[in-house]
C-alpha positions as CSV (number, residue, x, y, z in Angstrom):
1,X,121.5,13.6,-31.2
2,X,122.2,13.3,-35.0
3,X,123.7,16.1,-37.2
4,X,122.5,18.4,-38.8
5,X,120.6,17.3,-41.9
6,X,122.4,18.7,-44.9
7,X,120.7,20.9,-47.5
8,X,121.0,18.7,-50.4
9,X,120.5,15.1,-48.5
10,X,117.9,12.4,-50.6
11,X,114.7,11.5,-49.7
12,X,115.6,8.4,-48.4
13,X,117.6,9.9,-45.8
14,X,114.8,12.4,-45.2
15,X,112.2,8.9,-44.9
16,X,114.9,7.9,-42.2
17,X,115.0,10.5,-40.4
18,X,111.1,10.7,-40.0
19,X,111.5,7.3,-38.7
20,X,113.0,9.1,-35.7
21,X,110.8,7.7,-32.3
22,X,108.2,10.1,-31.1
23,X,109.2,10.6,-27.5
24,X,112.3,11.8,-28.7
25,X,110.3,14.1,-31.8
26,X,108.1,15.4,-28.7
27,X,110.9,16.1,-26.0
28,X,113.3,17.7,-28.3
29,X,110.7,19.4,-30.8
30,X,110.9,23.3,-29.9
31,X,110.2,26.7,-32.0
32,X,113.3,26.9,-34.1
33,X,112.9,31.0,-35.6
34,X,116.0,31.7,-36.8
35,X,117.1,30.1,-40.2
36,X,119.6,29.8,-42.7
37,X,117.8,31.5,-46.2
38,X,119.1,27.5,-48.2
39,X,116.5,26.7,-50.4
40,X,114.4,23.8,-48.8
41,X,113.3,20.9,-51.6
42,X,109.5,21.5,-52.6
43,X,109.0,17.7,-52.2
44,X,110.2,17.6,-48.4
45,X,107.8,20.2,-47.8
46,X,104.9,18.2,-49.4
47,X,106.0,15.0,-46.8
48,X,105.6,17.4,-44.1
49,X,102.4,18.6,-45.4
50,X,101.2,14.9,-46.4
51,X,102.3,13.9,-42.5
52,X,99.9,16.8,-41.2
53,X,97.0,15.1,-43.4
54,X,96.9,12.0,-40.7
55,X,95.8,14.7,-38.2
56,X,91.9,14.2,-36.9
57,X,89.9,17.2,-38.0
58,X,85.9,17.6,-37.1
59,X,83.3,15.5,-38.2
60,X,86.3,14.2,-40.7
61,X,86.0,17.3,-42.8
62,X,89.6,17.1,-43.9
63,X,88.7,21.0,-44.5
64,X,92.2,21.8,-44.4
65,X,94.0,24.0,-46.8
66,X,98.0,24.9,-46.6
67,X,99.5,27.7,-48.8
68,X,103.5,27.0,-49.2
69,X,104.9,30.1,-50.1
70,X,108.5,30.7,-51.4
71,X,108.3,33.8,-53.7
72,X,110.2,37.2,-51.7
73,X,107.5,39.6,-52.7
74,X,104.9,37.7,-50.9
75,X,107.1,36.9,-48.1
76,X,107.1,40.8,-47.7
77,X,103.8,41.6,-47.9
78,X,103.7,39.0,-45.0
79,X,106.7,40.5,-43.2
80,X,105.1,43.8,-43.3
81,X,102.3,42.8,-41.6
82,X,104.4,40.9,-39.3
83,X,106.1,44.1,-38.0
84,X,103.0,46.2,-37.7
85,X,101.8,43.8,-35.2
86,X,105.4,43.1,-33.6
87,X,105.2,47.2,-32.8
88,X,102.2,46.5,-30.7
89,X,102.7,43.0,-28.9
90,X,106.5,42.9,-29.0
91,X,107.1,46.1,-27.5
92,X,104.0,45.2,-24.5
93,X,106.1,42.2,-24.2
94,X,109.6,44.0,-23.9
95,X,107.8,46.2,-21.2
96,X,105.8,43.3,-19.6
97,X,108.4,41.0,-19.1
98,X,111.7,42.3,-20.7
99,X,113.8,41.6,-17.8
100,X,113.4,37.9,-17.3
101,X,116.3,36.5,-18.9
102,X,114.6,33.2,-20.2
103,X,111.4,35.9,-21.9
104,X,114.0,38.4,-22.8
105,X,115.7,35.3,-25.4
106,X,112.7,35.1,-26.4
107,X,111.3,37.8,-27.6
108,X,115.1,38.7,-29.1
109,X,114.5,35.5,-31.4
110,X,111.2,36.6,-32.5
111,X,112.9,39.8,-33.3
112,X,115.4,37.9,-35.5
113,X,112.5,36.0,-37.3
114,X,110.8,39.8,-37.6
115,X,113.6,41.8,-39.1
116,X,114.5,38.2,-41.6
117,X,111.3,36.8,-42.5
118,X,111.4,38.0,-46.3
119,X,114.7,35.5,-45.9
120,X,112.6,32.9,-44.4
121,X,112.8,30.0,-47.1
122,X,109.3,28.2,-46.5
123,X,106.0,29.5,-45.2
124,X,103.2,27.1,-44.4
125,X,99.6,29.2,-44.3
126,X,97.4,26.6,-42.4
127,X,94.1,27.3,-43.2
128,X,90.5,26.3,-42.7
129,X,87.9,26.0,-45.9
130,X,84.3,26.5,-44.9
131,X,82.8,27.3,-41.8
132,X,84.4,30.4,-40.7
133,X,83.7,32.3,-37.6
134,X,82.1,36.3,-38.6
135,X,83.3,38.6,-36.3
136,X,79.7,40.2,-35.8
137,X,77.8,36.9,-35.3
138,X,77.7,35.9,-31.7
139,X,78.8,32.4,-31.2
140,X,79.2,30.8,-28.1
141,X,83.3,30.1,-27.1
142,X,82.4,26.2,-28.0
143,X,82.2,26.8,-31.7
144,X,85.8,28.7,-31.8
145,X,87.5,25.4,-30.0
146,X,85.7,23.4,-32.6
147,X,86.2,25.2,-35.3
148,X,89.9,26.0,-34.9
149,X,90.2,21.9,-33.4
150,X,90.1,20.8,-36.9
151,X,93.5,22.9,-37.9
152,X,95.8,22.8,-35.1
153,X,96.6,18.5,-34.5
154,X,97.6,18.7,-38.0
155,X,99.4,21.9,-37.6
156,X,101.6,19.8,-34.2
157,X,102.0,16.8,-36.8
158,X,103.3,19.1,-39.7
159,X,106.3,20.8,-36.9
160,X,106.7,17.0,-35.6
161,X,107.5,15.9,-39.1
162,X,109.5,19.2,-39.3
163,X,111.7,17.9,-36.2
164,X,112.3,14.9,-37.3
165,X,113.6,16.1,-40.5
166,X,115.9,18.8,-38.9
167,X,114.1,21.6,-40.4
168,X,113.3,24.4,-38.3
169,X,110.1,25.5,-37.6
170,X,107.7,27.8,-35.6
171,X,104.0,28.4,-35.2
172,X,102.8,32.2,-35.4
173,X,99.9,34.3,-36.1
174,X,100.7,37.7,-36.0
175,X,101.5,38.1,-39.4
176,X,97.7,37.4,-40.0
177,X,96.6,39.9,-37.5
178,X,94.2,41.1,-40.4
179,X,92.3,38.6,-42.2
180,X,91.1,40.9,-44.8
181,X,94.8,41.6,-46.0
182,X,96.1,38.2,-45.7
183,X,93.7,37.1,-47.7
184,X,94.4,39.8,-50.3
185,X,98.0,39.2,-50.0
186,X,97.4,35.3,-50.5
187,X,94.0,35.4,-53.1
188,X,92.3,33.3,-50.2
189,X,88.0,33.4,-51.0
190,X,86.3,34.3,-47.8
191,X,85.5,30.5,-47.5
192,X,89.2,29.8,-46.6
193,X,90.2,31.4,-43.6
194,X,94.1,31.8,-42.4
195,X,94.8,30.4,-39.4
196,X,98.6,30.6,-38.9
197,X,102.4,30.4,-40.2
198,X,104.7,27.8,-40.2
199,X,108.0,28.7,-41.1
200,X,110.2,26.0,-42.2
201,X,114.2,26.1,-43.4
202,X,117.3,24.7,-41.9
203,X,118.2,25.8,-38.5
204,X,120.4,27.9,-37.8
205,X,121.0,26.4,-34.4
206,X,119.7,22.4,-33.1
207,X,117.2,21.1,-31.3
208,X,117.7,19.9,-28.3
209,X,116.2,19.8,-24.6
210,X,113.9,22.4,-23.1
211,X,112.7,23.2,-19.9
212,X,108.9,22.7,-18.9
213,X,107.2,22.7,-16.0
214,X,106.7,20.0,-13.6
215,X,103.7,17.7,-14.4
216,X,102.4,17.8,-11.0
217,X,102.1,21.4,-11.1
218,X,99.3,21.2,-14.3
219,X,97.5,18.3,-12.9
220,X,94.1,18.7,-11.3
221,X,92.3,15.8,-9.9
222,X,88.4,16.3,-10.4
223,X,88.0,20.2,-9.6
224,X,90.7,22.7,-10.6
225,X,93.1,23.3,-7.5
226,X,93.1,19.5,-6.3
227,X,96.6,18.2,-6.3
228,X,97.5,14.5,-5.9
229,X,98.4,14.0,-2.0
230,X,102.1,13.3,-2.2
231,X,101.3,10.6,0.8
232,X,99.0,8.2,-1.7
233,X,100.6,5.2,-2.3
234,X,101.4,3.4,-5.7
235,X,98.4,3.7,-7.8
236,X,97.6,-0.2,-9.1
């Protein structure tokens, strides 16, 4: 795996590294929260941002909108919100599932990002113009998987291109727990809706291997619960 890219490297060395193969973007690619406060140059952020415009969206509406924030003050507004919601689904975690080791990291890392994220060098506020779902308008659950389909591909190319860079990065929503104050916080009209964070800065520690469940065990042939029979032979 290569080093570390440093702070200050060009942008020709940042077009190299995004040259980096995409099995090896995909296998190592994990959420990165902790991260050194450096300063990240405003025109790597744009190449990550001008990678997650290749993404599909619906109907080709390229109705995407990104918000890069760097100022402290509206990094705290953020980070207060950030903690309200941490109160509620952090300590339900901690209870839930505090004692398994592998969760328990977890959630000790999202702590970290919690109690830093005015220090956090780059946010990314994905959002969606037009078409936003009203709270008391029934929909049916369709319209929610196509609405929020047009954000999220260009959301996994934006933390791809982050990974192949060496920046870190992390999707999360909680600091937009309340639409009404994130968009006062971040001047959105109520035809751009928030859809989540993307933190980006240099990592305080690497990327690297991750465990994941075996393929086999997500599989269903035809009707949920039908496994490959282990007996079938090679498949032509």
């Amino acid at each position: 795996m290569e080093n570390a890219l440093s702070p200050t490297a060009s942008l020709d060395e940042v077009e190299r590294r995004l040259a980096m193969p995409l099995v090896e973007a995909m296998t190592t690619q994990r959420a990165v929260r902790r991260l050194l406060p450096d300063p990240v140059d405003p025109a790597i952020v744009e190449r990550c941002i001008e990678l997650a415009l290749e993404a599909p969206t619906g109907s080709n509406g390229q109705n995407w909108e990104f918000v890069v924030v760097t100022e402290r003050a509206t990094k705290e507004r953020l980070g207060a919100q950030y903690r309200r919601a941490w109160a509620v689904y952090g300590a339900a975690g901690e209870r839930l599932r505090g004692r398994d080791e592998a969760t328990a990291r977890i959630l000790r890392s999202v702590r970290w990002q919690v109690d830093n994220f005015a220090d956090l060098p780059v946010l990314v506020v994905c959002c969606l113009r037009g078409g936003a779902r009203l709270p008391f308008v029934p929909s049916p659950p369709i319209a929610a998987s196509s609405h929020y389909g047009s954000i999220y591909p260009s959301v996994q190319n934006l933390l791809l291109a982050a990974r192949a860079i060496g920046l870190g990065a992390s999707l999360i929503t909680l600091p937009l727990w309340s639409h009404t104050v994130a968009r006062r916080i971040l001047g959105l009209p109520l035809s751009v809706e928030p859809c989540c964070i993307v933190p980006l800065g240099w990592p305080r520690g690497r990327y690297g291997p991750k465990h994941r469940r075996p393929v086999d065990e997500v599989i269903h042939h035809e009707r949920y619960g039908t496994r490959r029979s282990t007996t079938a032979g090679p498949r032509a």
